[in-house]
N, C-alpha and C positions, 0 to 999 in steps of 0.2 A: 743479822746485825753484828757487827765489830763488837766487840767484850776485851779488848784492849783496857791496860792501866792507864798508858798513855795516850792524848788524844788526840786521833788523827785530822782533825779537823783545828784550822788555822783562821781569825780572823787577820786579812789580812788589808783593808782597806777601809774606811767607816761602816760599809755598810755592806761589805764584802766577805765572802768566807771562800777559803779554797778546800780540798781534799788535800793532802801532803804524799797521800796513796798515787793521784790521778787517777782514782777510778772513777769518782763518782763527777759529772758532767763533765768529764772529757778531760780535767783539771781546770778546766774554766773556772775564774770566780762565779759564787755563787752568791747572788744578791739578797740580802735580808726576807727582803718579801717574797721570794720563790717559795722559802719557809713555812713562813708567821701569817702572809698576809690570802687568806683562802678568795679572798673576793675580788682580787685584783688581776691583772691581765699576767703579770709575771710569771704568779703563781700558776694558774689556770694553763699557761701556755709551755712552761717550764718539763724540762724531761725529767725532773728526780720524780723518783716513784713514793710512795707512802710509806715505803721503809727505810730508802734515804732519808726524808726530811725527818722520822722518828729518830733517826741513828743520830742525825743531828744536831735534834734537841738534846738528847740525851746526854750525849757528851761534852757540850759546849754549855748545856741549862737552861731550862726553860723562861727561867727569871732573867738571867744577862739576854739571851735572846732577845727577850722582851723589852730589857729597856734599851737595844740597840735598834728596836724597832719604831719605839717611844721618838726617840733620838732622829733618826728618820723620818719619820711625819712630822716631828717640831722643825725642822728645818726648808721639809719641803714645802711647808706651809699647808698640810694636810690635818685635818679639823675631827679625825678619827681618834678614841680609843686604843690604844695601843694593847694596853691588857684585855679588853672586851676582843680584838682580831684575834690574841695568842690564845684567849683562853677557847674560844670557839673554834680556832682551827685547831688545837691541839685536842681539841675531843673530837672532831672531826677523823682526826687521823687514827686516835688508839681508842677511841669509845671510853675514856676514864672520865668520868661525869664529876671527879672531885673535884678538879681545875675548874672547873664550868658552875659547881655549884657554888664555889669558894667566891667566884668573882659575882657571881647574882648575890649571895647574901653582901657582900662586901657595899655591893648599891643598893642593895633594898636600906643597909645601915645607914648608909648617907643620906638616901631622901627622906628618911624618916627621923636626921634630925632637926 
Protein backbone atom coordinates (compact mmCIF):
# COMPACT_ATOMS: atom_id res chain seq x y z
CA UNK A 1 0.00 0.00 0.00
CA UNK A 2 1.11 3.78 -0.89
CA UNK A 3 2.33 5.52 2.56
CA UNK A 4 2.59 8.82 0.80
CA UNK A 5 1.94 12.36 2.69
CA UNK A 6 0.08 13.24 -0.07
CA UNK A 7 -3.06 11.72 -1.37
CA UNK A 8 -2.93 10.02 -4.48
CA UNK A 9 -6.40 9.39 -4.78
CA UNK A 10 -8.78 12.44 -6.17
CA UNK A 11 -12.50 12.62 -5.85
CA UNK A 12 -13.39 13.79 -8.94
CA UNK A 13 -17.17 13.51 -9.68
CA UNK A 14 -20.07 13.03 -7.03
CA UNK A 15 -19.58 9.85 -6.69
CA UNK A 16 -16.42 9.21 -8.38
CA UNK A 17 -12.81 8.75 -7.52
CA UNK A 18 -9.86 8.57 -9.74
CA UNK A 19 -6.10 7.29 -9.06
CA UNK A 20 -3.96 10.65 -10.01
CA UNK A 21 -1.04 7.63 -10.44
CA UNK A 22 -3.29 5.82 -13.18
CA UNK A 23 -2.46 2.87 -11.74
CA UNK A 24 -4.99 1.63 -9.99
CA UNK A 25 -8.25 0.73 -12.66
CA UNK A 26 -6.52 1.62 -15.55
CA UNK A 27 -7.23 5.49 -14.28
CA UNK A 28 -10.76 5.03 -14.95
CA UNK A 29 -12.99 6.60 -12.33
CA UNK A 30 -13.76 4.74 -9.83
CA UNK A 31 -17.40 4.62 -8.54
CA UNK A 32 -18.11 4.91 -4.85
CA UNK A 33 -19.66 1.50 -4.52
CA UNK A 34 -16.72 -0.46 -6.17
CA UNK A 35 -15.50 0.49 -2.41
CA UNK A 36 -18.03 0.77 0.34
CA UNK A 37 -20.69 -1.05 -1.24
CA UNK A 38 -19.84 -5.32 -0.72
CA UNK A 39 -23.21 -6.37 -1.81
CA UNK A 40 -23.68 -4.72 -4.87
CA UNK A 41 -23.07 -5.76 -8.43
CA UNK A 42 -20.08 -2.95 -8.97
CA UNK A 43 -18.38 -4.09 -6.30
CA UNK A 44 -18.60 -7.68 -6.82
CA UNK A 45 -17.66 -7.31 -10.50
CA UNK A 46 -15.02 -4.47 -10.17
CA UNK A 47 -11.17 -5.16 -10.73
CA UNK A 48 -9.68 -3.33 -7.55
CA UNK A 49 -8.24 -5.99 -5.31
CA UNK A 50 -8.66 -5.82 -1.44
CA UNK A 51 -5.68 -3.86 -1.12
CA UNK A 52 -6.80 -1.20 -3.54
CA UNK A 53 -9.96 -0.50 -2.08
CA UNK A 54 -8.01 -0.60 1.83
CA UNK A 55 -5.41 2.01 0.23
CA UNK A 56 -8.35 3.80 -0.61
CA UNK A 57 -10.18 4.13 2.31
CA UNK A 58 -7.25 4.89 3.92
CA UNK A 59 -6.28 7.80 2.35
CA UNK A 60 -9.51 9.43 1.34
CA UNK A 61 -11.30 8.18 5.13
CA UNK A 62 -13.49 5.92 6.05
CA UNK A 63 -15.89 8.57 7.49
CA UNK A 64 -15.95 10.97 4.04
CA UNK A 65 -16.23 7.76 2.19
CA UNK A 66 -19.01 6.95 3.94
CA UNK A 67 -21.10 9.88 3.76
CA UNK A 68 -20.28 10.07 -0.10
CA UNK A 69 -21.86 6.78 0.02
CA UNK A 70 -24.86 8.05 2.25
CA UNK A 71 -25.16 10.81 -0.44
CA UNK A 72 -25.45 8.23 -3.15
CA UNK A 73 -28.17 6.08 -2.05
CA UNK A 74 -30.24 9.38 -0.91
CA UNK A 75 -30.23 10.33 -4.21
CA UNK A 76 -30.49 7.29 -5.96
CA UNK A 77 -33.43 6.63 -4.04
CA UNK A 78 -31.87 3.52 -2.43
CA UNK A 79 -33.46 2.59 1.03
CA UNK A 80 -29.88 1.06 2.42
CA UNK A 81 -27.75 2.01 5.45
CA UNK A 82 -25.02 3.62 4.32
CA UNK A 83 -22.89 3.21 7.56
CA UNK A 84 -24.23 -0.44 8.18
CA UNK A 85 -22.67 -1.27 3.96
CA UNK A 86 -19.01 0.77 5.05
CA UNK A 87 -18.95 -0.56 8.38
CA UNK A 88 -19.44 -4.30 7.19
CA UNK A 89 -17.40 -4.03 4.10
CA UNK A 90 -14.71 -2.35 5.80
CA UNK A 91 -14.22 -5.45 8.24
CA UNK A 92 -14.78 -7.39 5.30
CA UNK A 93 -11.67 -6.29 3.91
CA UNK A 94 -9.18 -5.75 7.00
CA UNK A 95 -10.82 -8.14 9.59
CA UNK A 96 -10.90 -4.80 12.19
CA UNK A 97 -14.03 -5.71 14.04
CA UNK A 98 -13.81 -1.97 15.90
CA UNK A 99 -15.66 -0.28 12.92
CA UNK A 100 -18.30 -3.14 12.90
CA UNK A 101 -18.68 -3.26 16.74
CA UNK A 102 -18.87 0.55 17.00
CA UNK A 103 -21.83 0.58 14.47
CA UNK A 104 -23.82 -2.54 16.25
CA UNK A 105 -23.49 -0.81 19.74
CA UNK A 106 -24.42 2.49 18.02
CA UNK A 107 -28.09 0.57 17.02
CA UNK A 108 -28.45 -1.54 19.70
CA UNK A 109 -28.29 2.38 21.59
CA UNK A 110 -31.01 3.45 19.38
CA UNK A 111 -33.46 0.79 19.62
CA UNK A 112 -33.25 0.77 22.99
CA UNK A 113 -34.32 4.21 23.48
Amino acid sequence: MTKNNKCRYEIVEKYKIIDTLKEVNEGRPIYIREILDSGCAEYNFSSLSREQRVDIIEQLGLDNLTKMLAKCFKENHKEYDATNEAAKTYFYLTGDRKIWDDYISKVKKQLSL
